[in-house]
N, C-alpha and C positions, 0 to 999 in steps of 0.2 A: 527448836526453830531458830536460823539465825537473826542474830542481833544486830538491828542496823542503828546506829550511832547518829544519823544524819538524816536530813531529809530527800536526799539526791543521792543514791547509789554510785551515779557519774561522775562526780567531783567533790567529794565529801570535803576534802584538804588536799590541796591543788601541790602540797606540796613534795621535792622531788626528795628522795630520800639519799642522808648523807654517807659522806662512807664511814661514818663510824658505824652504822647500820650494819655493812658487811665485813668488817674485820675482825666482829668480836669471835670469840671460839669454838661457840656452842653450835653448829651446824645445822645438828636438829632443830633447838629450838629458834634458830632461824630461818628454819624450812616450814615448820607450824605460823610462826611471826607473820610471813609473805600472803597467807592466805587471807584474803581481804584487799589486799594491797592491788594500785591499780597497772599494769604492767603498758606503755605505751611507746609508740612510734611513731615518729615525725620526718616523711623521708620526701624530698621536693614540695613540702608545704601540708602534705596530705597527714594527719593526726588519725591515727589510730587506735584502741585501747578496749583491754578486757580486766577486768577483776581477776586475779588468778583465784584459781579454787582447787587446783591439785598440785601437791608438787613431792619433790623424793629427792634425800640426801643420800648423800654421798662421799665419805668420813675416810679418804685415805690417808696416811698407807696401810691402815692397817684391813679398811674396807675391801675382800675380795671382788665385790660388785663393781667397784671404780676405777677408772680407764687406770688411773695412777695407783693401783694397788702395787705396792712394798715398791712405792717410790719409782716407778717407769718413768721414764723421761721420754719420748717419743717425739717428733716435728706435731703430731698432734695432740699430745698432751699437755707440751712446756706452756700453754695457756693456763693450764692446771696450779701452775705454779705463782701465777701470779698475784699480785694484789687482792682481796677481796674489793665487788663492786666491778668485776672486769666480768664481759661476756663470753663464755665457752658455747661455740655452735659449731658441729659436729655432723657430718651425715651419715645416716644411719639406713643399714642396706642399702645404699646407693642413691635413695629416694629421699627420703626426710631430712629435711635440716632442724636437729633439736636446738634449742636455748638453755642453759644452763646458767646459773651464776655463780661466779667462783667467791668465795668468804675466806676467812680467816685473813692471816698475815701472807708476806711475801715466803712461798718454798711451803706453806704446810698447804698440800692440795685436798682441798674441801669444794664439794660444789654442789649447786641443788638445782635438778630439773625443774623445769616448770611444764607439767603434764595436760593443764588445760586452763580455760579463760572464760571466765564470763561475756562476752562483748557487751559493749560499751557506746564505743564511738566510733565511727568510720564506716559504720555496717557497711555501706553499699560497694564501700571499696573493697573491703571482707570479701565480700560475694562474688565481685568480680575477679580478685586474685583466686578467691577457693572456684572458679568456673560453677555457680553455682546459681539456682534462680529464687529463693526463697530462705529466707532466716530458721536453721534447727540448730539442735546440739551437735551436730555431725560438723558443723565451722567452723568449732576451736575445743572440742572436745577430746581433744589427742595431742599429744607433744609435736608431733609431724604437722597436724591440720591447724594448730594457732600460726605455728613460726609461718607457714603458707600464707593464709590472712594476716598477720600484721606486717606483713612483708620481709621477713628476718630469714636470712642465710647464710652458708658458710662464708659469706666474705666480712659478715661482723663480728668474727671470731678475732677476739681481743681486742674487742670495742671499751673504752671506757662506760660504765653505766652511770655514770655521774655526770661527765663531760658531752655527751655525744647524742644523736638522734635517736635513741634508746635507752629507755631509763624507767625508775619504778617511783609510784609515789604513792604517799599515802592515801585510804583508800576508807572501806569500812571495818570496824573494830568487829572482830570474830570472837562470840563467845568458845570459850575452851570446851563447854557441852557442846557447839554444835561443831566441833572436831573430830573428825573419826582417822582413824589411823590403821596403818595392815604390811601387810610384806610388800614390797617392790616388786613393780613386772618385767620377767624377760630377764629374770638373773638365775636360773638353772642352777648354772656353774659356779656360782657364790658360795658352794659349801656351809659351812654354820653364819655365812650372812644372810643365806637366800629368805630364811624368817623373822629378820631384824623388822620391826615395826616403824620403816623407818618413810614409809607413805601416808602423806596425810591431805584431806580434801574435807571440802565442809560438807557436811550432813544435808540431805533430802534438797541438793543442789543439782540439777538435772544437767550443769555445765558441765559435767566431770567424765573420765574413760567410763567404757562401758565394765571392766575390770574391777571389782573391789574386794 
């Protein structure tokens, strides 16, 4: 069962997280770390915000899953490159605009999706971006249908997430029992990365891909 630290899910510790949070080196275990954490948007006044509860790293250059595997430099990768704490949003089949976070230091490209969201706050604004008339897990349970609800797309690619109208805070403390972990999705073509255990989400959380 997860462990809630607090009395309010919403706003346990209001606060925003530093960047030394994302420059340390361990990718993974700052992909595990995130979960709990509360991910929000604040764009013409309107605050938005989900708990994340899935997410998946992303360990290049040696990672063949990762846009910057053996170091690609691309117009849309060179976000890849940057600082951790910067936003990498990417569109995927033409349609989705993902969220990523980039970690580590300046040039070593690590980054970790964020696969789905608990909501929080904003719901009806949620609902109104997802065109939707009623609160389920189908509203931010996918990479594609949060960044839609909290209003995030490719033009906040290479957003700072410290400085700017999207940012992470702290949120509630996840015990490590109720972590579950597994292969990443939608990486075929990863060869002996495609079963790295490098997807994790919290246990008997119904906010999560339908995929595990």
């Amino acid at each position: 069962m997860l462990l809630l630290i607090c009395s309010s899910p919403v706003v346990c510790n209001p606060m925003k997280l530093p960047r030394e949070f994302y420059i340390r080196t361990d990718v993974v275990k700052i992909s595990k770390e995130l979960l709990g954490k509360t991910l929000v948007t604040n764009f013409n006044g309107i605050r938005t915000s989900g708990m994340i509860t899935e997410t998946e790293a992303y360990k290049a250059p040696e990672d063949k899953a990762s846009h910057a595997y053996n170091n690609k430099r691309t117009p849309r990768t060179e976000t890849f490159y940057t600082q951790g704490g910067t936003a990498y949003v990417y569109l995927c089949y033409g349609v989705h605009h993902l969220f990523n976070i980039v970690t580590n230091k300046v040039d070593v490209p690590h980054a970790i999706l964020i696969r789905a969201v608990q909501p929080l706050e904003g719901i009806e604004e949620m609902l109104l971006r997802r065109n939707k008339k009623k609160l389920d897990r189908t509203l931010t349970s996918g990479p594609g249908t949060l960044s839609q609800a909290l209003g995030i797309s490719t033009k906040h690619n290479g957003l700072d997430l410290v400085e700017n109208h999207i940012w992470i805070e702290e949120g509630i403390k996840v015990n490590p029992r109720d972590i579950a972990s597994g292969p990443r999705i939608g990486i075929d073509y990863a060869k002996e990365y495609v079963s790295k255990p490098w997807r994790f989400w919290i246990k008997n959380n119904e906010w999560v891909s339908k995929s595990k």
